[in-house]
MIGUMAR-888833 format. One record per residue: residue in three letters; x negated, y, z of N, C-alpha, C in turn. Coordinates in steps of 0.2 Angstrom, whole numbers, plus 5000, padded with zeros to 4 digits. Layout:
BEGIN
ALAXYZXYZXYZ/...
This chain:
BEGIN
UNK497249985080497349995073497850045072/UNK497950065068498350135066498550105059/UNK499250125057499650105052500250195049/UNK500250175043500550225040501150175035/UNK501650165039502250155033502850165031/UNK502950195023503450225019504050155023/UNK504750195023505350185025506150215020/UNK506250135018506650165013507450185016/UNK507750165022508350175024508250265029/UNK507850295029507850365033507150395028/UNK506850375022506650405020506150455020/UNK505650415027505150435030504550405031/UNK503950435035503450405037503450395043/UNK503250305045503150305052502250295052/UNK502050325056501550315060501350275064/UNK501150215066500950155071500350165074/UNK500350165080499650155085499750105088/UNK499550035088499349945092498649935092/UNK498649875097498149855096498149785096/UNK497549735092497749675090498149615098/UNK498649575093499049545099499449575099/UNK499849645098500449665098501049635095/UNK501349615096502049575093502849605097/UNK503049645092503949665097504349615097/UNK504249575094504649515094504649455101/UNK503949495104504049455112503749515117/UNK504549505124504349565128503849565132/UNK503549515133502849495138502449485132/UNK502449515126501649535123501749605121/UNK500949635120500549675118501149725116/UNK501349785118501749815113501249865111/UNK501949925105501449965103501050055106/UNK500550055106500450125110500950175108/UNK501050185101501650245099501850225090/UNK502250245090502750245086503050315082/UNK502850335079503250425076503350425069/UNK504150475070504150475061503850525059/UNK503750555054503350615049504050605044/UNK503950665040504150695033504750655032/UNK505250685038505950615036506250645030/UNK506550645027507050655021507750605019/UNK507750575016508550535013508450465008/UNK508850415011508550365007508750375000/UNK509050414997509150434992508450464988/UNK507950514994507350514991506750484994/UNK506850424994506250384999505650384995/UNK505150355000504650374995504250304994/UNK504150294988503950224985503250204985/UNK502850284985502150244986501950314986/UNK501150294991501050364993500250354996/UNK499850384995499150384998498750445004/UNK498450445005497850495011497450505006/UNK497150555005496650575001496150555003/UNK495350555002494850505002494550575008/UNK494750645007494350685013494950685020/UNK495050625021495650635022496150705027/UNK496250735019496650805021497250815020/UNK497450775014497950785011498550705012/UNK499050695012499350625011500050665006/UNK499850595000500250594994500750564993/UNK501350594992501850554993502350544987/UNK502450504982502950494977503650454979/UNK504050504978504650494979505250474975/UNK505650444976506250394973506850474967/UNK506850494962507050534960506650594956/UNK505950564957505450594955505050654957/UNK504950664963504550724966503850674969/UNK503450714970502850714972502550764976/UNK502550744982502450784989501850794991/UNK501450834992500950854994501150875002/UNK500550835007500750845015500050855018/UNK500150895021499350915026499350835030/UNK498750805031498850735035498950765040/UNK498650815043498750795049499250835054/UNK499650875051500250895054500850895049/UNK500850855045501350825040501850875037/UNK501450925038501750985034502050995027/UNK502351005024502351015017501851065014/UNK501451035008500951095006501151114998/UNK501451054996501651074988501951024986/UNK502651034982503050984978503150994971/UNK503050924970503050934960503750874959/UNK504250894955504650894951504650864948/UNK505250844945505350794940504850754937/UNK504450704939503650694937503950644933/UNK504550604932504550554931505050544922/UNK505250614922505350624915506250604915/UNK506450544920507150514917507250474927/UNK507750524930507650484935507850424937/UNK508050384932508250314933507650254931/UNK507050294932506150294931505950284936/UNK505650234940505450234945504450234945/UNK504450284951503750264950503350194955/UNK502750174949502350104951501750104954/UNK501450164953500950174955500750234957/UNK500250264963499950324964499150304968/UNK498750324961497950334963497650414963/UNK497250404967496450454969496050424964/UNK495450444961495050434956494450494962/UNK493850464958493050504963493050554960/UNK493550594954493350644955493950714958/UNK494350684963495050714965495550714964/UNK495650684957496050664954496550604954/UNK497450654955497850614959498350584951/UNK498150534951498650484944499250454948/UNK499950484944500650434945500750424937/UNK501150354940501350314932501950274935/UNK502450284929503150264932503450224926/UNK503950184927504250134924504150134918/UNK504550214915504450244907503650244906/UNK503150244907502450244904502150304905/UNK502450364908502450434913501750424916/UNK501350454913500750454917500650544918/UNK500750554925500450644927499850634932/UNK499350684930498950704933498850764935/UNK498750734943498650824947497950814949/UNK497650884949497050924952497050954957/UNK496750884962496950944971496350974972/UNK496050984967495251034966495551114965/UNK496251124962496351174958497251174965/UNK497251134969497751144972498051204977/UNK498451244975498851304978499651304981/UNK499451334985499951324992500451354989/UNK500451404983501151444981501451394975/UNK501951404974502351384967502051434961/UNK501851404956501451434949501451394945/UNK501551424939501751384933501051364931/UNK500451374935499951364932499451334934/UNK499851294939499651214942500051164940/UNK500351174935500751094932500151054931/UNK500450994932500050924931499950924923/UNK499650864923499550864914499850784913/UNK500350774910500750724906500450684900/UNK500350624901499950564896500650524896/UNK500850494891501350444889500850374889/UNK501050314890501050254889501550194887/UNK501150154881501850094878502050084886/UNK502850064886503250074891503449984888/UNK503849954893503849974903503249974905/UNK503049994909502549974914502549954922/UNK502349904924502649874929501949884935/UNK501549904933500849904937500149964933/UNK499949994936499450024934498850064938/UNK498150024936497750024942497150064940/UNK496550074944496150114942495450064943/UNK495050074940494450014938493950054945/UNK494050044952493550044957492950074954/UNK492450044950491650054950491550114942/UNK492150114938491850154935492750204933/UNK492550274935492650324933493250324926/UNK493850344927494150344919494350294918/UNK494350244922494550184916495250124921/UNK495750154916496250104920496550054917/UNK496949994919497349944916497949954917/UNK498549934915498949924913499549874910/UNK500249854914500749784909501349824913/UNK501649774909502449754912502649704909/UNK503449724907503849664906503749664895/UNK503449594893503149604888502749674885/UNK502349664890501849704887501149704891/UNK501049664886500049644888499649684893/UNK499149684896498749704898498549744893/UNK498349804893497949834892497549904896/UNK496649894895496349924898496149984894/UNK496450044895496250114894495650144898/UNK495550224894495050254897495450334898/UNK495450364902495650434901495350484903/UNK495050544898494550564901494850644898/UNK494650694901494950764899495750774898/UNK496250734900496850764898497050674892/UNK496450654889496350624884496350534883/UNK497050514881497050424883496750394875/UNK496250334878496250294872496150224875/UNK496150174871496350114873495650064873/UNK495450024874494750004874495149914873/UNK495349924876495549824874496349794875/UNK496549764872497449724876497249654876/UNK497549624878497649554880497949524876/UNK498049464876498349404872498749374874/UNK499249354875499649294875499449214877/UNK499349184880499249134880499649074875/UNK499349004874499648964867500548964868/UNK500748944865501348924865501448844869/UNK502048874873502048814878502348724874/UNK502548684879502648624876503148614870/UNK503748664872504148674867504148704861/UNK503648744860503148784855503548854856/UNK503748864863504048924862503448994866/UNK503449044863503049094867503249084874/UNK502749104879502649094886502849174887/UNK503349174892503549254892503149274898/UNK502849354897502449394899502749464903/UNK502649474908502749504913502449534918/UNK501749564918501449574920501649614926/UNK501449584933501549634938500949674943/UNK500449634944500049634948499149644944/UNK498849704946498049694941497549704947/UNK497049674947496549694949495849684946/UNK495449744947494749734942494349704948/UNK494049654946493549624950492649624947/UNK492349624950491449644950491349604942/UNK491249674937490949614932490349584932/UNK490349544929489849494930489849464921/UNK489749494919489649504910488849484909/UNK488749454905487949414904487549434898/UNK487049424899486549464894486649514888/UNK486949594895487049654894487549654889/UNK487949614886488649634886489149664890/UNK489649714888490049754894490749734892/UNK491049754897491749734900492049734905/UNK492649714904493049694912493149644914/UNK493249634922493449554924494049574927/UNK494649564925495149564928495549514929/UNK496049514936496349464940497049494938/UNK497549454937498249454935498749424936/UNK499449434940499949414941500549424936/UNK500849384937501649374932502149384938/UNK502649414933503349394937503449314937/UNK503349294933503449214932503049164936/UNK502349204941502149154946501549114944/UNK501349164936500649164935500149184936/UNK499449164939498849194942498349194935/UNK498249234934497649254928497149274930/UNK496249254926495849294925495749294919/UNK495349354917495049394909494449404912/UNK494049394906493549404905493349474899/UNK493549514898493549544892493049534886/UNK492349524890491849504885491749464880/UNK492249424881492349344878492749334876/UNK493649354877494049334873494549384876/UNK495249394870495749414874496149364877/UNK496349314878496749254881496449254888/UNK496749244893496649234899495749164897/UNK495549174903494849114903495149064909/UNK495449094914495949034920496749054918/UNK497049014918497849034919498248974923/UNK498349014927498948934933499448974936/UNK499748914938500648944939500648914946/UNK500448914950500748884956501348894959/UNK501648934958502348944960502748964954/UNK503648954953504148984948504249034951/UNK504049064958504449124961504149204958/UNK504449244956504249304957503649334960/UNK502949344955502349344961502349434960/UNK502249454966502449564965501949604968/UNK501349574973500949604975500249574975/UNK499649604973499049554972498549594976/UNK498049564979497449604981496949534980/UNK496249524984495749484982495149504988/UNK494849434987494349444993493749474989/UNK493149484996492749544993492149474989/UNK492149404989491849364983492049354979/UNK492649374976493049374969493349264970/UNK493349254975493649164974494249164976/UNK494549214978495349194981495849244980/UNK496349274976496949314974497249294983/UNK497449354983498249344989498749364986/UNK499249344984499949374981500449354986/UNK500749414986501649394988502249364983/UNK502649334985503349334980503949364982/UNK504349354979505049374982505549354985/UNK505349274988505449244991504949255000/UNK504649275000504149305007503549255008/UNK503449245002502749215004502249255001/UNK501749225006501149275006500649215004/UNK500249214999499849165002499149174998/UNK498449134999497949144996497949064994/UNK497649104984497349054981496749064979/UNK496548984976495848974973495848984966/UNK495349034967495149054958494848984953/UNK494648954957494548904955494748874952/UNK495448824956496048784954496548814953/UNK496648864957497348894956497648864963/UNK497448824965497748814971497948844978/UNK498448844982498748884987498048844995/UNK497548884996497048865002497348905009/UNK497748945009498148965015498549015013/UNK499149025020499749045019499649095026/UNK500149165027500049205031500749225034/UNK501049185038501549165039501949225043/UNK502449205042503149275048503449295042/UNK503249335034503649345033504349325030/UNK505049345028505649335028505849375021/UNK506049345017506349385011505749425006/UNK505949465003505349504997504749535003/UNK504249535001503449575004503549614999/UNK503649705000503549744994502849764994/UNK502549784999501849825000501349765004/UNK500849775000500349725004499549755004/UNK499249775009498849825010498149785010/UNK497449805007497149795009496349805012/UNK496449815020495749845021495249835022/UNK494749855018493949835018494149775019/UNK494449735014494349655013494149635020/UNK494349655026494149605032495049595034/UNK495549635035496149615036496649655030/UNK497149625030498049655027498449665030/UNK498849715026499349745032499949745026/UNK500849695027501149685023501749725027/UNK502149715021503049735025503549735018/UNK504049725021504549695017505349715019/UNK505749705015506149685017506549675028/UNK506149645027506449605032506249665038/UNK505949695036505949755042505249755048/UNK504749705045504249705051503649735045/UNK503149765051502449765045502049695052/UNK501749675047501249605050500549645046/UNK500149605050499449625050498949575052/UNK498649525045498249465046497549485045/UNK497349425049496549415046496549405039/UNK495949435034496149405028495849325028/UNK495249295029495149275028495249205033/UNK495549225038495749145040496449135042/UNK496649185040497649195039497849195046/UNK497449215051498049245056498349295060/UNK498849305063499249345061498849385068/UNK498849455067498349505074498949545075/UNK499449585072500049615071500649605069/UNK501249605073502049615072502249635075/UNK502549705069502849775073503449795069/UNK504049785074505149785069504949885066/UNK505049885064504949945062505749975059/UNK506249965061507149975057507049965051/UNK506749975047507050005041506549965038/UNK507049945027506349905024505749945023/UNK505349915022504749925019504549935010/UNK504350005009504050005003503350025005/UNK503150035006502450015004501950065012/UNK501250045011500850045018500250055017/UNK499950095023499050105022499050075030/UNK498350065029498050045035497450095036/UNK497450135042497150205042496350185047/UNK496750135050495850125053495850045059/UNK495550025058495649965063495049945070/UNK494850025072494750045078494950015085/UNK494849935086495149925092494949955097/UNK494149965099493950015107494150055107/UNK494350105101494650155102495450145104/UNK495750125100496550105104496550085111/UNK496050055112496150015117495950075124/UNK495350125123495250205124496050255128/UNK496050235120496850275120497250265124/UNK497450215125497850155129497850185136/UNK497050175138496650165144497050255147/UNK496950285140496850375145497750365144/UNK498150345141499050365142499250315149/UNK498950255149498950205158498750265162/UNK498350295161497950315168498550415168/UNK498650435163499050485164499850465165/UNK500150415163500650375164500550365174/UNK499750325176500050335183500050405187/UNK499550455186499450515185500250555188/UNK500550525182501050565183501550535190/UNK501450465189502050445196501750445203/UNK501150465201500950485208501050565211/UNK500950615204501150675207502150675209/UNK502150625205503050625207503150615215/UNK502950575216502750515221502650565227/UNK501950605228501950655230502250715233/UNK502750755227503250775225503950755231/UNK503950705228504750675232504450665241/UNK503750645241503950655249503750715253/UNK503350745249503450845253504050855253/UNK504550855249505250855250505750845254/UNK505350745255505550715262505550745270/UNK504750765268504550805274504750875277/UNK504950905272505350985274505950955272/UNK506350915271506750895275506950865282/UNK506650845284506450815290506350875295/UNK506050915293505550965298506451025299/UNK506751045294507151065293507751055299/UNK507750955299508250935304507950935311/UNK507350935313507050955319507351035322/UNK507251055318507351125320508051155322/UNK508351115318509051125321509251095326/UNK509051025329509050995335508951055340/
């Protein structure tokens, strides 16, 4: 498997080559084939979230103080930096999406939404490749892009509802918000938080349209909406008080995986809301929690390790100390024969080499030998 992940204390990318059963945390297991950093810089400008473009040519990088980094993937060159995207740098950015039509969306605390055109992208500095600037009601804590249809994103934060936008030419308009749920026992409003969004497969019934979307709280709320129906949540459960900060979901819409800030990772049932398995190792806050083609996740945190689970039966196929924490992670391919290929040709050129050493040292041995006869 191969891993890409941002490093907040050297403000870098590292690179991972393993393969399943790799754990640095034991010397008699599996280590990893390689290790590399890319595009180091300062944890002053670390980079918070960043993606590989879908041909994969380009890897996008948003960084802490507001630049955005454009890098060749595959020799991690720099090919274009955009500036202050972030309007105020005590703004951090939340998000960074691709869209099907090349289009690269950041969206940052203040409600900063810029979009760049890697269709119209130029290796020179010109004032005539600036991105194009959308505002959104702020904070915003999460902002995602609807998978199946083109233009149409979601968004919350802290007191501030869901809402699901469309943006199409330059052009934002709002299509739905959300509601609040009742007032809790004490008749006091249920305070709102939104952290975590994901659109799941609608399933909207006799040709009504909509959205189904999945939702977390900072308060350790799991949400679904239905949009066709109502704005109130249609599920609402609280399984945990902890801080929930990362959401993904399986590929049959029955199970959310969220993290906390506390280190747990776990999947629950949409159904009840109840915790069906736990993904265990990590220690402290999980910032980045990745997930590929719904068959495994790849998390990191805090505590300095990326782990790498089955999704669906929570165990663990990867742990790798990586120095520094984690902010966020791709999982670029999970290719075992090939690693294992890999592996097989760096064994065989590793012994390669000790045999021409080997070689080497005793021709050496021998004209010195031959040298000592002669003088006899």
């Amino acid at each position: 498997m191969k891993l890409l992940v941002a490093l907040e204390d050297t403000g870098s990318l590292k690179e991972i080559e393993c393969l399943r059963g790799t754990d640095t945390s034991v010397q008699t297991a599996k280590q990893p084939i390689s290790i590399v950093n890319h595009a180091v810089e300062s944890r002053a400008t670390h980079i918070l979230k960043f993606l590989v473009t879908s041909d994969s040519k380009y890897l996008v990088a948003a960084r802490k103080g507001g630049d955005i980094v454009v890098y060749e993937r595959d020799t991690f060159e720099e090919v274009k930096r955009y500036t202050n995207m972030t309007a105020n740098e005590s703004s951090n950015f939340v998000s960074l999406i691709q869209d099907s039509t090349n289009l690269i969306y950041s969206c940052c605390e203040n409600g900063v939404v810029s979009v760049i055109d890697l269709n119209t992208l130029n290796h020179d500095d010109n004032d005539t490749q600036q991105p194009t600037n959308l505002q959104l009601t702020g904070p915003v804590s999460c902002f995602v892009l609807n998978p199946n249809q083109t233009g149409i994103f979601a968004y919350g934060g802290k007191e501030n509802e869901i809402k699901v936008i469309s943006i199409t030419n330059g052009k934002l308009e709002q299509l739905w918000e959300s509601k609040n749920v009742s007032l809790d026992h004490l008749r006091l409003p249920v305070p709102v938080w939104i952290s975590g969004i994901n659109f799941l497969n609608t399933d909207s019934a006799k040709g009504q349209t909509g959205y189904h979307l999945l939702a977390i709280s900072r308060y350790g709320h799991i949400r679904v909406y239905k949009t066709w129906l109502k704005r109130r949540p249609v599920k609402n459960f609280q399984p945990t008080t902890k801080s929930l900060r990362t959401l993904t979901h399986t590929s049959t819409n029955l199970y959310a995986v969220c993290s906390d800030s506390a280190g747990l990772v776990g999947k629950f049932s949409l159904k009840d809301g109840k915790m069906v398995g736990k993904y265990h190792g990590s220690v402290g806050f999980v910032r980045a929690l990745y997930n590929y083609r719904h068959s495994v996740i790849a998390t990191g945190g805090l505590d300095r390790y990326v782990r790498v689970y089955d999704l669906d039966t929570c165990r663990i196929l990867a742990n790798v100390f990586v120095t520094s924490q984690v902010t966020d992670i791709i999982m670029l391919e999970d290719g075992e024969k090939l690693m294992e290929e890999k592996m097989i040709r760096k064994e065989k050129e590793r012994e390669q080499a000790v045999e021409e050493a080997e070689a080497l040292w005793e021709e050496l041995e021998n004209n010195s030998s031959t040298r000592k006869k002669k003088k006899l």
